[in-house]
C-alpha positions in Angstrom: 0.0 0.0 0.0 1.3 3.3 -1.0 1.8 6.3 0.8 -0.7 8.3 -1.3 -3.3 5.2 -0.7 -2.7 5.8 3.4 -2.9 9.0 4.0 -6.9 8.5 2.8 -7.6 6.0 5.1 -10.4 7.0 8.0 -7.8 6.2 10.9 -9.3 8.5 13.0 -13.2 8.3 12.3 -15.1 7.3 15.0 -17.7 5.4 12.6 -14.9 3.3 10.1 -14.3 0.6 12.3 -17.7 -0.3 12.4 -17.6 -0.3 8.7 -14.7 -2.3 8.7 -16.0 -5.0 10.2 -19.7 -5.2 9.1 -17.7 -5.6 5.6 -15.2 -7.8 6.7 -17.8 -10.5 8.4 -19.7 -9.9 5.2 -16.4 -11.6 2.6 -14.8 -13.8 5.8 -16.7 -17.1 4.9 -15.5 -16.2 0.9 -12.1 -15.2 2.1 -11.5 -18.6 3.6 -11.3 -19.9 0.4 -8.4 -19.6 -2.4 -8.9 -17.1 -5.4 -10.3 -18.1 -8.1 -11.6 -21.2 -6.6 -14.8 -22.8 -7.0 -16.0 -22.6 -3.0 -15.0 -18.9 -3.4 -17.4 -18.3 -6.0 -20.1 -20.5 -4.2 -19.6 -18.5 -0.9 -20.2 -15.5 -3.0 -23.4 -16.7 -5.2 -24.8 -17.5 -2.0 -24.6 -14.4 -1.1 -26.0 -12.1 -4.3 -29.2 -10.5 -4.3 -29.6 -11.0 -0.3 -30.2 -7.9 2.0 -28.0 -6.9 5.1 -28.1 -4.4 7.9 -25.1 -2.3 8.0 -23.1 -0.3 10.5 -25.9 2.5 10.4 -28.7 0.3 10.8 -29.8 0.5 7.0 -31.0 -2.5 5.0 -28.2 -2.7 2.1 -28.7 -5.1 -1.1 -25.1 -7.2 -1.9 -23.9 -7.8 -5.0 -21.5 -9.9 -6.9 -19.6 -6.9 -8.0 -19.3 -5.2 -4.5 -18.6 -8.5 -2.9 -15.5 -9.1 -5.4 -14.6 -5.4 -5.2 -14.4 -5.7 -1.4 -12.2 -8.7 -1.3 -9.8 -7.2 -4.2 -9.6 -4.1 -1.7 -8.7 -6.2 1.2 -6.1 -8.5 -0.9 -4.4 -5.1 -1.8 -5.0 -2.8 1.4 -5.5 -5.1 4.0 -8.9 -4.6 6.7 -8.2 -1.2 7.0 -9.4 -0.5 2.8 -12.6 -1.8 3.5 -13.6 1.6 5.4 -14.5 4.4 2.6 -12.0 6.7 1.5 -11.4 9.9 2.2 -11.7 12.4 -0.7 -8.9 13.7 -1.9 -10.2 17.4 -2.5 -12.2 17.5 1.1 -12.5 21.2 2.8 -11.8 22.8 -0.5 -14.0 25.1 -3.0 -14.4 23.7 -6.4 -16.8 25.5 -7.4 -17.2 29.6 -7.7 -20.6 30.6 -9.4 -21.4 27.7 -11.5 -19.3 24.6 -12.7 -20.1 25.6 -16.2 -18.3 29.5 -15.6 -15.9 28.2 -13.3 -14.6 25.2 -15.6 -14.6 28.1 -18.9 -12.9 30.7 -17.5 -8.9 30.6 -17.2 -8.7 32.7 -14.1 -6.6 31.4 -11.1 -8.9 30.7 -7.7 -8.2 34.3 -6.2 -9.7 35.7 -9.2 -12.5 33.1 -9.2 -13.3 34.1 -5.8 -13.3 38.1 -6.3 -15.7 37.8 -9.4 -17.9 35.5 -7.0 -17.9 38.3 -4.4 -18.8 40.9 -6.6 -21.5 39.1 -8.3 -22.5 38.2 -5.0 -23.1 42.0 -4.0 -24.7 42.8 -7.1 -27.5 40.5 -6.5 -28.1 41.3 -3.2 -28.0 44.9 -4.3 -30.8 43.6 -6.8 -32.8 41.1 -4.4 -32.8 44.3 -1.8 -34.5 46.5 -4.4 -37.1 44.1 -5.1 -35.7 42.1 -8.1 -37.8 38.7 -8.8 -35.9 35.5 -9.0 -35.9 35.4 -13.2 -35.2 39.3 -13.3 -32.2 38.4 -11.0 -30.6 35.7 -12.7 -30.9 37.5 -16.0 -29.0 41.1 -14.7 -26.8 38.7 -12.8 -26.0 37.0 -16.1 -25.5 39.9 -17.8 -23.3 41.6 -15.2 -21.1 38.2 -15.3 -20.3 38.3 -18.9 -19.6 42.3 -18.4 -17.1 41.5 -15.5 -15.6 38.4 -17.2 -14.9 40.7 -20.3 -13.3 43.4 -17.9 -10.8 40.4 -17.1 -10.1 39.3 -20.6 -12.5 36.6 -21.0 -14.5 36.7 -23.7 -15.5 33.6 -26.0 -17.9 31.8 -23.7 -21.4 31.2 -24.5 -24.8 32.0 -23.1 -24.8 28.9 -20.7 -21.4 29.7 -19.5 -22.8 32.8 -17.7 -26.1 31.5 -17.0 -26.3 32.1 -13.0 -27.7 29.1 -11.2 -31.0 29.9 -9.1 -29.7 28.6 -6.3 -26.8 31.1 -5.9 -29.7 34.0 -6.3 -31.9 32.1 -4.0 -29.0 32.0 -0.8 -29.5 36.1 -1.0 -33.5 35.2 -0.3 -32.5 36.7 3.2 -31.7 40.3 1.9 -35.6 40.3 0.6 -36.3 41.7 4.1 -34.9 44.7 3.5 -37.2 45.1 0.3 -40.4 44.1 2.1 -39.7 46.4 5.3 -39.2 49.5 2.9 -42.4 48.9 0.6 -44.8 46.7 2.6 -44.4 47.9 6.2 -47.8 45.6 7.4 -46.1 42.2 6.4 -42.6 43.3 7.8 -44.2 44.1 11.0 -46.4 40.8 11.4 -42.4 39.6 11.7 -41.6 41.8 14.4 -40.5 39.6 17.8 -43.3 40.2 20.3 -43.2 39.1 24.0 -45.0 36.2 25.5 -47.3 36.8 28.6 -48.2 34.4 31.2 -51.5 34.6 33.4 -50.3 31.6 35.2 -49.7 34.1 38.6 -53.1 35.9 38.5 -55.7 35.5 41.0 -59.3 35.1 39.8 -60.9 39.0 39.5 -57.5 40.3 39.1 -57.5 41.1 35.3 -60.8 41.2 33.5 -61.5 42.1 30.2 -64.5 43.0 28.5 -66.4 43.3 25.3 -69.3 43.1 23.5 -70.3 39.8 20.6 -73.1 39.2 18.6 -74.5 35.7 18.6 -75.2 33.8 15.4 -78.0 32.7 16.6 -81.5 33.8 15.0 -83.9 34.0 18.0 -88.0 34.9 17.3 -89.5 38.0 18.6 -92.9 38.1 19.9 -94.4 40.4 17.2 -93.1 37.3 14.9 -89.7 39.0 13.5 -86.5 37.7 14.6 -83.0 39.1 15.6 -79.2 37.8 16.6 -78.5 38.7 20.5 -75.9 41.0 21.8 -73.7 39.3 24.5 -71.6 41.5 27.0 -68.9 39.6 28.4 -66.9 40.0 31.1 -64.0 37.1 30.9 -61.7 36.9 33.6 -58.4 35.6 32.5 -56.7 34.3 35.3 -59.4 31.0 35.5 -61.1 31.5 32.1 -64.7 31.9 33.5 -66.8 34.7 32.0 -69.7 36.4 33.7 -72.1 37.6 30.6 -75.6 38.5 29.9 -77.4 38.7 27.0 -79.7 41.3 25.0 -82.4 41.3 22.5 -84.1 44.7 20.7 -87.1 45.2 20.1 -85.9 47.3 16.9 -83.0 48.0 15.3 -79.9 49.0 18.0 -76.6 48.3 19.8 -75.5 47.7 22.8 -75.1 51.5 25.4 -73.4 52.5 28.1 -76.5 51.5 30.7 -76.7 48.4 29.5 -73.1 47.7 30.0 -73.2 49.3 33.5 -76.2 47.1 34.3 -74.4 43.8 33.6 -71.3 45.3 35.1 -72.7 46.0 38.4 -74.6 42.6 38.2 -71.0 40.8 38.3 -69.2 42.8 40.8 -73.0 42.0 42.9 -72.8 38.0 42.2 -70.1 36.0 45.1 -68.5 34.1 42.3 -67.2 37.2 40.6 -67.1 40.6 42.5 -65.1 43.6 41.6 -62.2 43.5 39.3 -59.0 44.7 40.0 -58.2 45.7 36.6 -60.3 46.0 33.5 -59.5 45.7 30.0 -61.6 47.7 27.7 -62.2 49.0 23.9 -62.0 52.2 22.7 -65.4 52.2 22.0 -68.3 54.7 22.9 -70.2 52.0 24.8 -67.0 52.0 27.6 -67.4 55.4 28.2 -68.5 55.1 31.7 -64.8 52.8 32.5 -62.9 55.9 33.0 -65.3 56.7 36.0 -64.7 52.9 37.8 -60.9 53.8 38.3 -61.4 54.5 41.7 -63.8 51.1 42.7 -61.7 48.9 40.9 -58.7 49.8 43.6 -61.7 48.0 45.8 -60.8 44.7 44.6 -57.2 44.4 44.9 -56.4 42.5 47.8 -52.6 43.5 48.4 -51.4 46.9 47.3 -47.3 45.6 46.6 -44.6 48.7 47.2 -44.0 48.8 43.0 -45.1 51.1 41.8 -48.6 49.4 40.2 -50.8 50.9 43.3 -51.0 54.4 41.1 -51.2 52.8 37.8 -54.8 53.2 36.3 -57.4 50.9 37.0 -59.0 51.0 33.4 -56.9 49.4 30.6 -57.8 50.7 26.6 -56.9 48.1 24.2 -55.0 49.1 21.3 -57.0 49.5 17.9 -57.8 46.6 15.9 -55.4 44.6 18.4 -57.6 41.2 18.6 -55.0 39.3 19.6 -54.2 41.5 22.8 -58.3 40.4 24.2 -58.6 36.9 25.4 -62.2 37.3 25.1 -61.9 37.4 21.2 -60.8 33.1 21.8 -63.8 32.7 24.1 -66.6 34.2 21.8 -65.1 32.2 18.7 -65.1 28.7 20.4 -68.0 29.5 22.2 -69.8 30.2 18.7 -68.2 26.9 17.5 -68.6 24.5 19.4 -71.4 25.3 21.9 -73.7 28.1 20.2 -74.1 26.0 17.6 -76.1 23.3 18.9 -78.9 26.0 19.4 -81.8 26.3 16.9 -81.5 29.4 14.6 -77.6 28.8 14.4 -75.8 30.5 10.9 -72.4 30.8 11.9 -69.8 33.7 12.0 -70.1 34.6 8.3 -73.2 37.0 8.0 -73.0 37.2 4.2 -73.3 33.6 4.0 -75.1 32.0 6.8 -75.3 28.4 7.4 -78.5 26.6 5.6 -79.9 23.4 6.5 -81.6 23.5 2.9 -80.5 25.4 -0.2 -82.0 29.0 -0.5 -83.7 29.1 3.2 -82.2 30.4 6.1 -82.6 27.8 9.4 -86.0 28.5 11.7 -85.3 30.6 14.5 -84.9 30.1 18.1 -89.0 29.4 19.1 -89.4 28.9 22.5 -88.9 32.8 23.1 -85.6 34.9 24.5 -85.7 33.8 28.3 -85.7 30.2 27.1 -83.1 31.0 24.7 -81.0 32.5 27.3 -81.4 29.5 29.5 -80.3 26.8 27.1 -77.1 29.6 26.4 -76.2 29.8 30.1 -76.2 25.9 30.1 -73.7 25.8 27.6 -71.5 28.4 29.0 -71.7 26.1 32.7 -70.5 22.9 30.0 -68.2 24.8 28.9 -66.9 25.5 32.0 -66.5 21.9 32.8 -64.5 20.7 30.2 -60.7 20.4 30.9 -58.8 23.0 28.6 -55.1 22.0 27.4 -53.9 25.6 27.1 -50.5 26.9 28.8 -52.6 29.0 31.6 -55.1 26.0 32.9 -53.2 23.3 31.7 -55.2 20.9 31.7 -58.0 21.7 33.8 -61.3 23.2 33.5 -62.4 26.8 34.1 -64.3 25.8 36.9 -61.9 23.3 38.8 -59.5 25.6 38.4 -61.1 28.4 39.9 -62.4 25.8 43.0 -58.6 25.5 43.9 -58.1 29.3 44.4 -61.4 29.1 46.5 -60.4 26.4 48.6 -57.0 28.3 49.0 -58.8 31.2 50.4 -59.8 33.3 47.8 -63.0 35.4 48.1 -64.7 38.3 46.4 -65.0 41.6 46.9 -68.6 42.5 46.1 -70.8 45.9 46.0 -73.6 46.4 48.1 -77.4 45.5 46.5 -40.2 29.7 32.9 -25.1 23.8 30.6 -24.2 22.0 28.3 -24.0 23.4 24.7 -22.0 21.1 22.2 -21.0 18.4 24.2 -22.8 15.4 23.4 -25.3 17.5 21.4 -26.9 17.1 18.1 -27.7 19.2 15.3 -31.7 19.7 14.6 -33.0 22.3 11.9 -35.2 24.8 12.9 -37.4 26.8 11.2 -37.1 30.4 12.0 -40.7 32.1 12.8 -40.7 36.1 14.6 -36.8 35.7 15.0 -37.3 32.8 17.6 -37.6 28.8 17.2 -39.3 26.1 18.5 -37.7 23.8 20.6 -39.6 20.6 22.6 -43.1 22.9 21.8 -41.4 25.9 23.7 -39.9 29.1 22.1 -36.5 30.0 21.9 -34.6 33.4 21.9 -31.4 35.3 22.0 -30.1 38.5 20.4 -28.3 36.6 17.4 -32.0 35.2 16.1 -32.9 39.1 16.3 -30.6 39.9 14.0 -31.0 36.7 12.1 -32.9 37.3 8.6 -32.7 33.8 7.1 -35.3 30.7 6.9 -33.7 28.2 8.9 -31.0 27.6 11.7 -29.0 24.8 13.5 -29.8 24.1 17.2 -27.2 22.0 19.0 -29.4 20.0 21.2 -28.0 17.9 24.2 -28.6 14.1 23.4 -28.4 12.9 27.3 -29.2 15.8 29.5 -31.5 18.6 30.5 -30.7 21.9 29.0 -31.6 25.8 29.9 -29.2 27.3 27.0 -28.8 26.2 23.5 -26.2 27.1 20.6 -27.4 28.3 17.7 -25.5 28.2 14.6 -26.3 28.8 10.8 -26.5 25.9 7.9 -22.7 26.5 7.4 -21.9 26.3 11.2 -21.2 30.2 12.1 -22.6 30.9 15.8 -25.5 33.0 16.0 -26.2 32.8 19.6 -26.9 31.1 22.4 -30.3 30.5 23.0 -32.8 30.7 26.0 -36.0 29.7 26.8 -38.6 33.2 26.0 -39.5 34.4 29.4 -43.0 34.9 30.2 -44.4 38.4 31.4 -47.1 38.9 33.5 -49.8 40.1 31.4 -50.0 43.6 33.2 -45.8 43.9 33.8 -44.2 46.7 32.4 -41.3 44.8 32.2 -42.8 43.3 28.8 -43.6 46.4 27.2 -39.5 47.2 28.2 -38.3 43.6 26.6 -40.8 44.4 23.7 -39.2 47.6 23.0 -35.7 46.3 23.3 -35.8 43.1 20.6 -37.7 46.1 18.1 -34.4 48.0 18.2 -32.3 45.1 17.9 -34.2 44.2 15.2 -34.2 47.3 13.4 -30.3 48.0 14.0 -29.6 44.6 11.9 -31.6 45.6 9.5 -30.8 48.9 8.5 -26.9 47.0 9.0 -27.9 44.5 6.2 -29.5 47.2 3.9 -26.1 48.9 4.0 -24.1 45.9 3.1 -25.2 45.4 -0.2 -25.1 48.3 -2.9 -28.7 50.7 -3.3 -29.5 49.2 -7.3 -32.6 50.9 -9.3 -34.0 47.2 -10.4 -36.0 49.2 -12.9 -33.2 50.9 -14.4 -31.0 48.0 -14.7 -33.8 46.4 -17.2 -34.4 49.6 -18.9 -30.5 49.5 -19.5 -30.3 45.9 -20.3 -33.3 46.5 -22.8 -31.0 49.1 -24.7 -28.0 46.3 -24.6 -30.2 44.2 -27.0 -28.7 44.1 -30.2 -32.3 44.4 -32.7 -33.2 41.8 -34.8 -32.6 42.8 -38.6 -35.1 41.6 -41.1 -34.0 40.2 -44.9 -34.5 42.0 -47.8 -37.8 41.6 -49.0 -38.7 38.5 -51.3 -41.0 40.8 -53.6 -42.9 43.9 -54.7 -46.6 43.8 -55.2 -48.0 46.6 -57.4 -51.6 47.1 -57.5 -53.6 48.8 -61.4 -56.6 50.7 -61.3 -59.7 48.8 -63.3 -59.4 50.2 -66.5 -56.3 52.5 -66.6 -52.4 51.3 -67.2 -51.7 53.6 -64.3 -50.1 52.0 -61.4 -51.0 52.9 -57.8 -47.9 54.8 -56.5 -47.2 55.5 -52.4 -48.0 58.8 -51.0 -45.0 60.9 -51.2 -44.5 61.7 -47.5 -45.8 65.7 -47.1 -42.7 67.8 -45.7 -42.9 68.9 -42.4 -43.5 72.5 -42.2 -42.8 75.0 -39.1 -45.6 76.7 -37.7 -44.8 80.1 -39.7 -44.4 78.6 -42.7 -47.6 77.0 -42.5 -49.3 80.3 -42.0 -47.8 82.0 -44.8 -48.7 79.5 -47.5 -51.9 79.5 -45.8 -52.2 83.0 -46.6 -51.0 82.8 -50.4 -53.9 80.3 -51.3 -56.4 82.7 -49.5 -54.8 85.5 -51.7 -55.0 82.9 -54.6 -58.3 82.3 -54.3 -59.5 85.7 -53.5 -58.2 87.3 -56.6 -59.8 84.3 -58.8 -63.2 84.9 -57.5 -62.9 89.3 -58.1 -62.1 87.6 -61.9 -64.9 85.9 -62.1 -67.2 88.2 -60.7 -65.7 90.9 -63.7 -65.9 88.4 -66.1 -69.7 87.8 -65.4 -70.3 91.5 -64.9 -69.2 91.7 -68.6 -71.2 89.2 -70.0 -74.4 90.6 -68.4 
């Protein structure tokens, strides 16, 4: 065995052994044998076609040929051939662009490489202004063949510079930039936002309250029908909601007194009392919050030295911020999976209601409102019964959960009437969502994934232990960051609003870093110049003339002779001679028939 054969043995891989010796049981029985003899070749028929389990625990089909390969490779090298080689060109770059460009051009590798870094600018430049993927590879392409030419190359063909799609597509990341500058709605749906927990809250503590309509088509007693209002008043900490219903007689929302009735009914009711905060809309109907401030401070049972005993009482959610209400969840599974087992039931969608037959909307609710309301509150105790599986109950129903607090003391204040990082790890790809990932159905965070604009990530994960940190690295094994679980914040600590803040200018910083690394290019004007590149396409002479005679006359039709292009002035003036003209051939014949008379 020569010294070039050696040095491309796996001496020191963990995993060649194995394979050693999976392929040397595999040609032992064979081996036994001399070459060329007839048990050889029995010992290896026998063992065609058949199916073994290799080192890595994956079914592999023998054959004649590998079976005689392995044993030539073992009379020549000895046990230590059998274990794959080691390729000769490992840890190097062969190849800058594309294989095509790179095997064409006659540029050494430090040339290679500065061409490939320019080209790589240039279409980030272009996938930053907005460039599509075919737009990209075409200017790409063209700005290859220019760059090539400015370094003496320049016989290759259309294919040679052809730029493959996925040496655009590794600049996908820079596409950020582009969508934060022209669509600032679907760059912010990106931005990192803070998780909240409710698991510390006591029942009444936070409440938060709106009004729904219900899909439910419920009879009035003149014979008309209607869909209820329901004001809701859902308390986040246990999930229970304290709500009553309303039905016009006309046309007509829900006011103020009618909120303030079915407020002061919940802070009068044992099970419910006062809140301690309460989360509102901006609406007119929640007028009258801003005058509870002072009764809310009624229910709090421990005023803590922080600060929050002079924060305001009444909360205003922001505008169109849905996902900030809790109540929004509640009135959409409530409609779901409880309303709709209610006579009169058509669903969320207005403009096209469920229909139990084509063309007719379902009966209404008979039995009248007060019955209607006491098959709604029956549902609402069900559903307060059934175990929940979110992160705040875990598990447990509304209404177990809020016996525990009771039987731990809690009562109501009424009115009167949540390291080892590569050691032992291994490698998982993560999909990057918000600038966090998901590890073992938690979410994961750290400055680096803030400034991280790509798809997807490496996260080393420990094999054999617990972890609280995690390294992050990218597909080609650069560090990002390490990782920590994403704390929760109590849903009315200002901390969150702080940490919110915080990960926005983190964000922003890397952003306006990565615009700035990649040249500002006008997209539009690189086509418009690429367009005047084109070379235009020159027709042949023409094949033939056709001439076209008059019926009756020799004469052949003959092309307008294009009028000449006059100025403005001299325009007027020949305008002015044939005026003359014709004025002194009508004074002529006006003598000439003066005469004749």
């Amino acid at each position: 065995m020569t010294d070039k054969v050696a040095s491309r043995l796996r001496l020191d891989d963990d995993t060649a052994p194995f394979e050693r010796a999976w392929k040397y049981e595999i040609i032992s029985a064979a081996l036994a044998h001399p070459k060329g003899s007839a048990e050889r070749k029995s010992e290896i028929d026998a063992l065609d076609g058949k199916s073994k389990l290799d080192w890595t625990g994956t079914q592999r089909k023998l054959s004649k040929s590998t079976l005689y390969k392995w044993i030539e490779t073992y009379e020549l090298e000895g046990i230590y051939g059998l274990a794959q080689k080691v390729r000769r060109d490992k840890g190097e770059k062969k190849v800058f662009i594309s294989r095509e460009w790179s095997n064409a051009v006659p540029f050494d590798e430090e040339t290679k490489a500065t061409i490939e870094h320019d080209l790589k600018q240039y279409v980030r430049g272009l996938v930053k202004g907005g460039g599509q993927l075919k737009q990209t590879r075409v200017l790409a392409a063209e700005k290859l063949k220019e760059i090539s030419d400015a370094y003496g190359y320049t016989r290759g063909s259309a294919s040679v510079f052809a730029i493959p799609q996925a040496f655009v597509q590794a600049e996908h990341h820079f596409k950020a930039v582009y969508r934060h500058k022209v669509d600032r709605k679907a760059s912010m749906d990106n931005v990192p936002r803070v998780r909240r927990s409710t698991a510390n809250l006591m029942p009444m503590e936070v409440v938060v309250a709106d009004v729904h309509h219900v899909n439910i088509l419920v009879g009035r007693a003149d014979g008309t029908y209607s869909t209820p209002k329901l004001i809701a008043f859902h308390d986040i900490a246990t999930n229970r909601v304290f709500c009553e219903f309303i039905q016009f007689d006309n046309r007509g929302g829900v006011r103020n007194s009618d909120i303030i009735t079915a407020f002061v009914n919940m802070c009068q009711h044992p099970a419910f009392g006062v809140p301690q905060f309460l989360y509102v809309d901006n609406g007119s109907e929640y007028g009258f919050a801003d005058d509870l401030a002072d009764a809310l401070r009624l229910g709090a049972k421990v005023i803590p030295f922080n600060g929050r005993e002079d924060r305001n009482r009444i909360i205003r959610s922001i505008a169109y911020n849905a996902a900030a209400k809790h109540v929004e969840g509640w009135f959409r599974q409530m409609n779901q999976q409880y309303f709709r087992h209610i006579q009169g039931w058509i669903d969320d969608d207005r403009m096209d209601p469920k229909r139990p037959e084509l063309g007719k909307l379902p009966a209404p609710y008979g039995e009248g409102f007060e019955a209607f309301c006491a098959d709604a509150f029956d549902l609402i105790t069900a559903y307060e019964r059934m175990p929940q599986n979110g992160r705040a109950l875990k598990g447990k129903s509304p209404a177990s959960l809020f016996r525990s607090h009771v039987e731990n003391g809690w009562k109501a204040t009424v009115l009167d009437s949540s390291q080892l990082l590569t050691v032992f790890t291994r490698p998982e790809t993560r999909v990057v969502k918000k600038h966090g990932i998901e590890v073992r159905t938690s979410a994961w965070v750290c400055d680096g994934l803030l400034e991280f604009f790509g798809r997807t990530v490496i996260a080393h994960i420990p094999k054999y232990h617990g972890f609280a940190e995690l390294l992050v690295t990218d597909e080609h094994g650069a560090e990002i960051g390490i990782a920590v679980a994403d704390r929760e914040f109590e849903v009315l600590d200002e901390r969150g609003a702080q940490e919110s803040a915080r990960r926005k200018s983190v964000r922003n910083k890397a952003l306006t870093k990565l615009g700035k690394s990649a040249p500002d290019i006008d997209v539009g004007a690189e086509l418009i110049d690429y367009g005047r590149k084109q070379l235009p396409v020159i027709a042949n002479e023409p094949d033939a003339t056709i001439s076209v005679n008059r019926p009756g006359s020799q004469r052949r039709a003959i092309l307008p002779v294009e009028a000449e292009r006059n100025s403005r002035l001299q325009q007027d003036e020949e305008l002015r001679r044939q005026n003359n003209a014709a004025s002194a051939i009508f004074a002529q014949i006006q003598r000439s028939t003066g005469s004749v008379k």
